[in-house]
N, CA and C atoms as an extended XYZ file, in Angstrom:
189
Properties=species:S:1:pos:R:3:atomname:S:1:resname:S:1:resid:I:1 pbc="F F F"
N       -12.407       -4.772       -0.017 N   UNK     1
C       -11.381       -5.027       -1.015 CA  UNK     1
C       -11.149       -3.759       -1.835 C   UNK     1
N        -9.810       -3.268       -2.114 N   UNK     2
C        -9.626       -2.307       -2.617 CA  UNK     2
C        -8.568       -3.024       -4.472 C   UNK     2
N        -9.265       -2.244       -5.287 N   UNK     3
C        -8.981       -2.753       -6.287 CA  UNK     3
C        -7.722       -1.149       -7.078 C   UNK     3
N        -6.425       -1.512       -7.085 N   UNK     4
C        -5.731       -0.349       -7.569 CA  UNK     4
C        -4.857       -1.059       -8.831 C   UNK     4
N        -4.821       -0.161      -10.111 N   UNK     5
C        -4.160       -0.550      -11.113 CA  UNK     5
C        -2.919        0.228      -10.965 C   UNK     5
N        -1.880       -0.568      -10.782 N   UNK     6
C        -0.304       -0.597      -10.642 CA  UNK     6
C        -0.290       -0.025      -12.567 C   UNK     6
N         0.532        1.015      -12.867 N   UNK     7
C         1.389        0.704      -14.023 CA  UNK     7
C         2.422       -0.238      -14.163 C   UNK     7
N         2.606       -0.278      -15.484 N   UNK     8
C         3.789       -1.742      -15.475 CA  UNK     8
C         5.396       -1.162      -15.039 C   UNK     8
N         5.356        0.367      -15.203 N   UNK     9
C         6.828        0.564      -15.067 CA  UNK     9
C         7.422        1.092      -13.195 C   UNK     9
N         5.738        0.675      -12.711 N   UNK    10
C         5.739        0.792      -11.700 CA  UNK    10
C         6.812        0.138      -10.644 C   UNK    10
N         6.482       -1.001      -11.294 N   UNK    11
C         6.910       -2.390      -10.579 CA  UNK    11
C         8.897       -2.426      -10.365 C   UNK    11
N         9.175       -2.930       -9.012 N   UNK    12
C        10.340       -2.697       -9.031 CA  UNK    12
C        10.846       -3.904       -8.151 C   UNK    12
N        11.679       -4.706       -8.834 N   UNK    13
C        13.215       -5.621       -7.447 CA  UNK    13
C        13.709       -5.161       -6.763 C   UNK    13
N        14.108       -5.823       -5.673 N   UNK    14
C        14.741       -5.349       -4.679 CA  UNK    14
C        16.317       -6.041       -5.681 C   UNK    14
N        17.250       -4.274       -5.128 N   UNK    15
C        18.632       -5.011       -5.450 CA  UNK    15
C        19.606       -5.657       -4.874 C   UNK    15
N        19.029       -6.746       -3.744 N   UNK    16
C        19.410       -7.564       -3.405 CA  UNK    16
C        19.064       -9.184       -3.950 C   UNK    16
N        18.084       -9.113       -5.108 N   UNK    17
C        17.598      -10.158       -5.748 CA  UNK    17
C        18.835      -10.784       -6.496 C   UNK    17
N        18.565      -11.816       -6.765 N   UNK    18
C        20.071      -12.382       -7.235 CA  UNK    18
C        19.950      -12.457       -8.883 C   UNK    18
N        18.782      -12.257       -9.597 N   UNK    19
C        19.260      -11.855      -11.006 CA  UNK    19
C        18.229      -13.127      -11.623 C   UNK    19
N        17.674      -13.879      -10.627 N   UNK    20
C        16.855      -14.636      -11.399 CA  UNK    20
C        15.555      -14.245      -11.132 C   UNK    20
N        14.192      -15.008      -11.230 N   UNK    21
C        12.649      -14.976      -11.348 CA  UNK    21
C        12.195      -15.398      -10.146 C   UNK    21
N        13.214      -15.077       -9.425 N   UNK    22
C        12.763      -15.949       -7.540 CA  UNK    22
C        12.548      -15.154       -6.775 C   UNK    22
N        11.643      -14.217       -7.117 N   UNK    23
C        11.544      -13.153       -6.199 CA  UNK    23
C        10.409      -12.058       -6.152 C   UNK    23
N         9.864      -11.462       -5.152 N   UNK    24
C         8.535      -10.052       -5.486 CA  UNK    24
C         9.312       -9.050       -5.714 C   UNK    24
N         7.841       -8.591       -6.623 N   UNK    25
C         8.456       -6.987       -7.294 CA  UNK    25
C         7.549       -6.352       -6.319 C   UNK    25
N         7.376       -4.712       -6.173 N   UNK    26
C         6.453       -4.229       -5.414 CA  UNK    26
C         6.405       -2.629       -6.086 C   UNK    26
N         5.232       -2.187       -5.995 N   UNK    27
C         5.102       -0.916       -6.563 CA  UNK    27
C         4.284        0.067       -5.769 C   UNK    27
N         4.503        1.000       -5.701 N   UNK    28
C         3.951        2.001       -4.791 CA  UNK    28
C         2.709        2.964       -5.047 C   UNK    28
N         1.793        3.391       -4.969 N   UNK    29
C         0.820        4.134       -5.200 CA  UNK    29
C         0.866        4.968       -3.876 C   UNK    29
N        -0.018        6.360       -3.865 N   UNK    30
C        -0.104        6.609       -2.806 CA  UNK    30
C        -0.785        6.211       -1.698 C   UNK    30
N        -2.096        5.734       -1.983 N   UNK    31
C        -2.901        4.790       -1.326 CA  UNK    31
C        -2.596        3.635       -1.078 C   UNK    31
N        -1.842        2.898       -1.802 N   UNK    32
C        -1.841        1.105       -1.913 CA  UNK    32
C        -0.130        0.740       -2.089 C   UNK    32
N         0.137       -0.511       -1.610 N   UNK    33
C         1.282       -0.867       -2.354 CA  UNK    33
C         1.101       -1.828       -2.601 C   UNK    33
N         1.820       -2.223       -4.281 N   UNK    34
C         1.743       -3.996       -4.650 CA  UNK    34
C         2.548       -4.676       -4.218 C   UNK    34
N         2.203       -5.956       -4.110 N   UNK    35
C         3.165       -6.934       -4.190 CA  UNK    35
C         2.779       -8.163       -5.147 C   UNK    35
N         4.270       -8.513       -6.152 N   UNK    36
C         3.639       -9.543       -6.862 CA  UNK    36
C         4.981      -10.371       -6.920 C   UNK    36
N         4.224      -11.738       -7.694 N   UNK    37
C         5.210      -12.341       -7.959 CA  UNK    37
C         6.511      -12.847       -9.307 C   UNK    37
N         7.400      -12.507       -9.051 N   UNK    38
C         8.015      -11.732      -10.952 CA  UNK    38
C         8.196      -13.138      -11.514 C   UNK    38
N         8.035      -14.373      -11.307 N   UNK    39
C         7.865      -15.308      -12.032 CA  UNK    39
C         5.926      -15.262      -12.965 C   UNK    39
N         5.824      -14.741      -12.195 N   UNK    40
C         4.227      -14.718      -12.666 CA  UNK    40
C         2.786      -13.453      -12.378 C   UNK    40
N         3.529      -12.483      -13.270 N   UNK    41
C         3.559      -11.008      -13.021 CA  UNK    41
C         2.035      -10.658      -13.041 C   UNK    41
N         1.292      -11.845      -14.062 N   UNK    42
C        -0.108      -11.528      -14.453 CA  UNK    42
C        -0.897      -12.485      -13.481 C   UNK    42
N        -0.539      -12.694      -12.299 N   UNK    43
C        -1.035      -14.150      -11.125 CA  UNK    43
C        -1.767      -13.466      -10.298 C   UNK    43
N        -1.744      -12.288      -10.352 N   UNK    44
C        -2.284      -11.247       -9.193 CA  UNK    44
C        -1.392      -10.677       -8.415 C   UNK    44
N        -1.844       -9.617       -7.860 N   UNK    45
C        -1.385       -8.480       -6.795 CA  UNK    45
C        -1.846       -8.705       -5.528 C   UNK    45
N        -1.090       -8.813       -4.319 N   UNK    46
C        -1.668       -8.659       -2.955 CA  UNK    46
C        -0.824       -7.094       -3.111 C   UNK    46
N        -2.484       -6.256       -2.462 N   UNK    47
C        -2.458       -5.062       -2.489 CA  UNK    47
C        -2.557       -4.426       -0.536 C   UNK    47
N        -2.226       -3.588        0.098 N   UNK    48
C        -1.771       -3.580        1.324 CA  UNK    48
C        -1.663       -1.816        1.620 C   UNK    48
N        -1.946       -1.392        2.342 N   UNK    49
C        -2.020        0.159        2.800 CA  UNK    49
C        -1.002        0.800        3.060 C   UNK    49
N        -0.090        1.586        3.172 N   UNK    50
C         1.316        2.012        2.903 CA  UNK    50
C         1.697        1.650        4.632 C   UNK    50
N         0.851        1.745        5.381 N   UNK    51
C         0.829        1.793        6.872 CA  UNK    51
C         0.934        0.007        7.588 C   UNK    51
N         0.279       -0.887        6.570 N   UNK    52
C         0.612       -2.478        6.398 CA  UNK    52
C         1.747       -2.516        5.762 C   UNK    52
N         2.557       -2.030        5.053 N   UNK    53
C         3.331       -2.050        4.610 CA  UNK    53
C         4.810       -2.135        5.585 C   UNK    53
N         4.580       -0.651        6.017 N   UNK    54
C         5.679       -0.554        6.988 CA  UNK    54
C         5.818       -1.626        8.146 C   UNK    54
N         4.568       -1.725        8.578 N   UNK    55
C         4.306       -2.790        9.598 CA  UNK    55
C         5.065       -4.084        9.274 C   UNK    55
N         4.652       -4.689        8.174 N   UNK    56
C         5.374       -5.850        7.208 CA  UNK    56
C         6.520       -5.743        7.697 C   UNK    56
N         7.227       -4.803        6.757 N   UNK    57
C         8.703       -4.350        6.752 CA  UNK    57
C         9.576       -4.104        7.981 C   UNK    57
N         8.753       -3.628        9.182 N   UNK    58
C         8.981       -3.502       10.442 CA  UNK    58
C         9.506       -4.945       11.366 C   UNK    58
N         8.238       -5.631       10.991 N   UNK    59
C         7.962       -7.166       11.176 CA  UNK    59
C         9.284       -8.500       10.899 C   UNK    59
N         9.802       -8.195        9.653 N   UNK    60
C        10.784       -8.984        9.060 CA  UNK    60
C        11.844       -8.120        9.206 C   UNK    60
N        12.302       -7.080        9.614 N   UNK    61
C        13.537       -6.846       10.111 CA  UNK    61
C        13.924       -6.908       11.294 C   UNK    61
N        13.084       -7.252       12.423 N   UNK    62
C        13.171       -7.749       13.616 CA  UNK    62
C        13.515       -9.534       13.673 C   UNK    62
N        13.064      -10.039       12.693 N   UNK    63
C        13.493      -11.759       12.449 CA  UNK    63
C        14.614      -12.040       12.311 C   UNK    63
């Protein structure tokens, strides 16, 4: 388990979000990237390797 502290101004929407609380923010480190949930910012972080990341991202644009 890798434990990384995100700053708060880190955190960013995608601007395809529609303007409400229904949605992840995600923030980048060089080591880690967050993902959280912006209804509930202090719920925890699933944290992920920049290389899981892409994979992710790779993953759901093929769907």
């Amino acid at each position: 388990m890798v434990n990384v502290e995100f700053p708060a101004g880190a955190w960013r929407k995608s601007s395809h979000s529609g303007g409400g609380n229904d949605c992840v923010e995600v923030a980048l480190s060089a080591q880690r990237v967050g993902v959280r949930d912006s209804k509930n910012p202090a719920g925890g972080v699933l944290s992920v390797s920049p290389r899981g990341w892409q994979a992710l991202l790779g993953a759901v644009g093929r769907s």
